[in-house]
C-alpha positions as CSV (number, residue, x, y, z in Angstrom):
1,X,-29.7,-8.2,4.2
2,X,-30.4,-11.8,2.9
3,X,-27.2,-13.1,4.1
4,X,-26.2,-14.6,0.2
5,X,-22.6,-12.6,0.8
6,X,-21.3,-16.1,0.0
7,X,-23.3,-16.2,-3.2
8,X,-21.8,-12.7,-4.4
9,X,-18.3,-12.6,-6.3
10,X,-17.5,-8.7,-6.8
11,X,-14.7,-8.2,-9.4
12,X,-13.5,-5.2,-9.9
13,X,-10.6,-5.6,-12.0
14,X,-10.5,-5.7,-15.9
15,X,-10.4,-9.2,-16.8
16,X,-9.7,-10.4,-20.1
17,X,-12.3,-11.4,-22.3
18,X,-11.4,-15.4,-21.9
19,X,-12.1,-15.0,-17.8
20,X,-14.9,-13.2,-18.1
21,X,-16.8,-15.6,-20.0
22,X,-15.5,-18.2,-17.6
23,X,-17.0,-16.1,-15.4
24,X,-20.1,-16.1,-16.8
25,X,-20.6,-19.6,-18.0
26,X,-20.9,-20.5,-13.9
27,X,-23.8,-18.7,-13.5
28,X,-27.1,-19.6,-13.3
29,X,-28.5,-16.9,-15.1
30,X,-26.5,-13.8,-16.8
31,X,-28.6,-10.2,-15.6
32,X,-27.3,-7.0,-17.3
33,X,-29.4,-4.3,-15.5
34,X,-28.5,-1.2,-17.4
35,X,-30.1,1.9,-16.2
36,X,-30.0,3.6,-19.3
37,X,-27.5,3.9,-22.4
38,X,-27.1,7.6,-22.8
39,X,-23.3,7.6,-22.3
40,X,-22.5,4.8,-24.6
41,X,-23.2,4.2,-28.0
42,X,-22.4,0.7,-28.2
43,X,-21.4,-2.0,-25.6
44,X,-19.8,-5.1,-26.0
45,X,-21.8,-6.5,-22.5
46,X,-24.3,-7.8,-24.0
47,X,-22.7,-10.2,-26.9
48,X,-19.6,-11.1,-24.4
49,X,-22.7,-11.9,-21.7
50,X,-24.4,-14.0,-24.8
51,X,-20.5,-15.6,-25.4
52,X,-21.1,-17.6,-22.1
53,X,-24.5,-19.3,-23.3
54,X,-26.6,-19.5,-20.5
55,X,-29.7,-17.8,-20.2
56,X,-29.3,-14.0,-20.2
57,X,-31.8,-11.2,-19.4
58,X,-31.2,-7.5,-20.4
59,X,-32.1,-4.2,-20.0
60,X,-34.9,-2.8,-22.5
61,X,-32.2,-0.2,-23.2
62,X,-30.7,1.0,-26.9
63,X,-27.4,-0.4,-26.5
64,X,-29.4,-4.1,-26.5
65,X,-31.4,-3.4,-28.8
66,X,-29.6,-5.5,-31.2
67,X,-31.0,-8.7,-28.9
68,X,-34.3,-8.2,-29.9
69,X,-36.6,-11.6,-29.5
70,X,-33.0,-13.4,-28.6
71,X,-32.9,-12.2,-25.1
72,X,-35.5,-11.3,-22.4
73,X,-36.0,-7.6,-21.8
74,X,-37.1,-5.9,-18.9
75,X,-37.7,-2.1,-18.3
76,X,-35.1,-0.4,-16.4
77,X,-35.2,-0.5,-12.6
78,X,-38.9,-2.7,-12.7
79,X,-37.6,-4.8,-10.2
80,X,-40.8,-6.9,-10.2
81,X,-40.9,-8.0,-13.7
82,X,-36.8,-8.2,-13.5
83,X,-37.7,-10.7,-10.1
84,X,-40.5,-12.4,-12.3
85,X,-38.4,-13.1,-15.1
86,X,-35.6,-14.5,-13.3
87,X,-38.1,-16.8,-10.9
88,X,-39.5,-18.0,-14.6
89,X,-36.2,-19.0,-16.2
90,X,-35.0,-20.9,-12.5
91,X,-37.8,-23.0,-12.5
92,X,-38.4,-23.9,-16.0
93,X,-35.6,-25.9,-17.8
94,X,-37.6,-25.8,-21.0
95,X,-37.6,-22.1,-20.9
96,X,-34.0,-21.9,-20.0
97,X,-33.1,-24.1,-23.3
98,X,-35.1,-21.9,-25.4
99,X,-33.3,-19.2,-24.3
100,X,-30.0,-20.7,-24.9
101,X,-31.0,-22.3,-28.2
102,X,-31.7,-18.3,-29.1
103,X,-28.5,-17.5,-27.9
104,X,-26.4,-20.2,-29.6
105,X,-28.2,-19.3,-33.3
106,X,-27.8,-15.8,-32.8
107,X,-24.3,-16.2,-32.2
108,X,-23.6,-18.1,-35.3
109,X,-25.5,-16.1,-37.3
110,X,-23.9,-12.7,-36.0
111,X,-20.3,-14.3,-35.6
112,X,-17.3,-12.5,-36.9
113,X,-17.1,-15.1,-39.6
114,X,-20.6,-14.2,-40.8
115,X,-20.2,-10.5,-40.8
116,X,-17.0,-10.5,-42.8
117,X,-18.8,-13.1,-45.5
118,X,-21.3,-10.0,-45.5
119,X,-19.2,-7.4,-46.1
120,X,-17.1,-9.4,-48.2
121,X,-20.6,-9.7,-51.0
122,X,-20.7,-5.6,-50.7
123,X,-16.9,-5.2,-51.5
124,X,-17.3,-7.5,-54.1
125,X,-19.4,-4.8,-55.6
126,X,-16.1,-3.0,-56.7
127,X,-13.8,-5.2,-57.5
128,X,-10.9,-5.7,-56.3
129,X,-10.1,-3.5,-53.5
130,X,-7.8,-2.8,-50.5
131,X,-9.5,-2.3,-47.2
132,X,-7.9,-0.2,-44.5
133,X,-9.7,0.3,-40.7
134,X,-8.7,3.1,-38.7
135,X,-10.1,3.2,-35.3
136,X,-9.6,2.0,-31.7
137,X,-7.5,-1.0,-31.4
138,X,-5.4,-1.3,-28.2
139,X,-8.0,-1.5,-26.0
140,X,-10.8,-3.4,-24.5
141,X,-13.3,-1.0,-25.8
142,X,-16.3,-2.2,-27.8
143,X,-14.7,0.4,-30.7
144,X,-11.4,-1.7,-30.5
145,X,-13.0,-5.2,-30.1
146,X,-15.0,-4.4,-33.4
147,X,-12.3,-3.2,-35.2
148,X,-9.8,-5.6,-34.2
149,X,-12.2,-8.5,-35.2
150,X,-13.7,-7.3,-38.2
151,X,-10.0,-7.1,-39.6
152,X,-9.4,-10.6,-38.5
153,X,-12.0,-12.0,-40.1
154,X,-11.5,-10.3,-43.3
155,X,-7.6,-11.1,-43.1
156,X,-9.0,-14.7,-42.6
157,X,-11.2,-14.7,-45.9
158,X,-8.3,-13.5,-47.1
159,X,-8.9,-9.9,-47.9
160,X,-5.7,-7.2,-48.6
161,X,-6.8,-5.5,-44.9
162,X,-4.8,-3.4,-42.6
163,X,-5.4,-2.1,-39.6
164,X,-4.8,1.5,-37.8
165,X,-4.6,2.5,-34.7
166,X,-6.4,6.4,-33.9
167,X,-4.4,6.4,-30.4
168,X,-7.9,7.3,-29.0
169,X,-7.9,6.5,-25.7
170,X,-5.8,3.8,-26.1
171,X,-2.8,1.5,-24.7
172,X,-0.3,0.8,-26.9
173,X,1.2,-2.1,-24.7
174,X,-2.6,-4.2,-24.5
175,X,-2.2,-7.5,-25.3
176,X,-4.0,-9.2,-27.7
177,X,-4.2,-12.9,-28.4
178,X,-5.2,-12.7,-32.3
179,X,-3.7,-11.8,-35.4
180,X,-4.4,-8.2,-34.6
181,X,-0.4,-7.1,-34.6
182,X,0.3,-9.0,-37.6
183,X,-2.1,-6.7,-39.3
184,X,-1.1,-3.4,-37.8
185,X,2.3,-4.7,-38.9
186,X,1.1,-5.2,-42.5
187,X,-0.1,-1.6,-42.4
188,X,3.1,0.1,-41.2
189,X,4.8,-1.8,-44.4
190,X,2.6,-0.7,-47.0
């Protein structure tokens, strides 16, 4: 109706996560307008959305609610305070580095890095240990990014992990770009 049809890019392919941040990090503004979460119990949107670093707006749904005072919120299907909040960050570059400056430090403080330190001071706790993830792996599911990544990072620190896959939904010929086979590789040795 606006005639923007040369402002709108539909993809409807899976792209890999490398492309979609690409993606993302031309855009003005990043807008994940969830409806609701019932169906998911996690989703790897928002922090691949935050991975682009420009200023992001959400959903005040319970799969963001992880991005509490990092990200504005607005209620599902508001479309006035969604409009609102979208006019604000376009016309106010201050606003629009706060929000990135938000986004940058929550990403360092929540990287994988980080999160395996963390678990690595609770494993500590009982000594010296061997630590095997089962779960999701070949795929591009939030279940498999997790798991994929928290068992990088640990290898990294250099922790005795290995990694299985639960064939859950799953395809054993996805490609991954990490040290994610060398792992699964360790575990079929062991």
């Amino acid at each position: 109706d606006l005639n923007l049809n040369s402002n709108v890019f539909f993809i409807t392919d899976y792209l890999p996560l490398n492309e979609s941040i690409e993606y993302l990090q031309c855009s003005d503004i990043v807008v994940l307008p969830y409806i609701n979460s019932a169906a998911q119990a996690t989703s790897s949107a928002g922090r691949t959305a935050l991975m682009a670093s420009r200023p992001t707006i959400v959903s005040d749904v319970e799969i963001f609610s992880d991005l509490e005072n990092v990200v504005p919120k607005v209620e599902p299907r508001n479309i006035k305070d969604l409009s609102e909040e979208i006019d604000k960050i376009l016309s106010d570059k201050n606003y629009q580095e706060i929000l990135v400056k938000k986004i940058k430090n929550f990403i360092e403080l929540t990287s994988w890095e980080n999160i395996a330190k963390q678990h690595m001071r609770l494993y500590k706790s009982f000594g010296d240990i061997k630590i095997d993830i089962e779960g999701q792996v070949y795929s591009y599911f939030s279940a498999s990014v997790v798991n994929r990544n928290l068992a990088c990072s640990l290898y990294d620190l250099g922790v005795d992990v290995s990694l299985k896959s639960v064939g859950l939904a799953e395809n054993p010929n996805y490609v991954m770009g990490d040290k994610t086979p060398e792992i699964v590789q360790k575990r079929a040795n062991n």
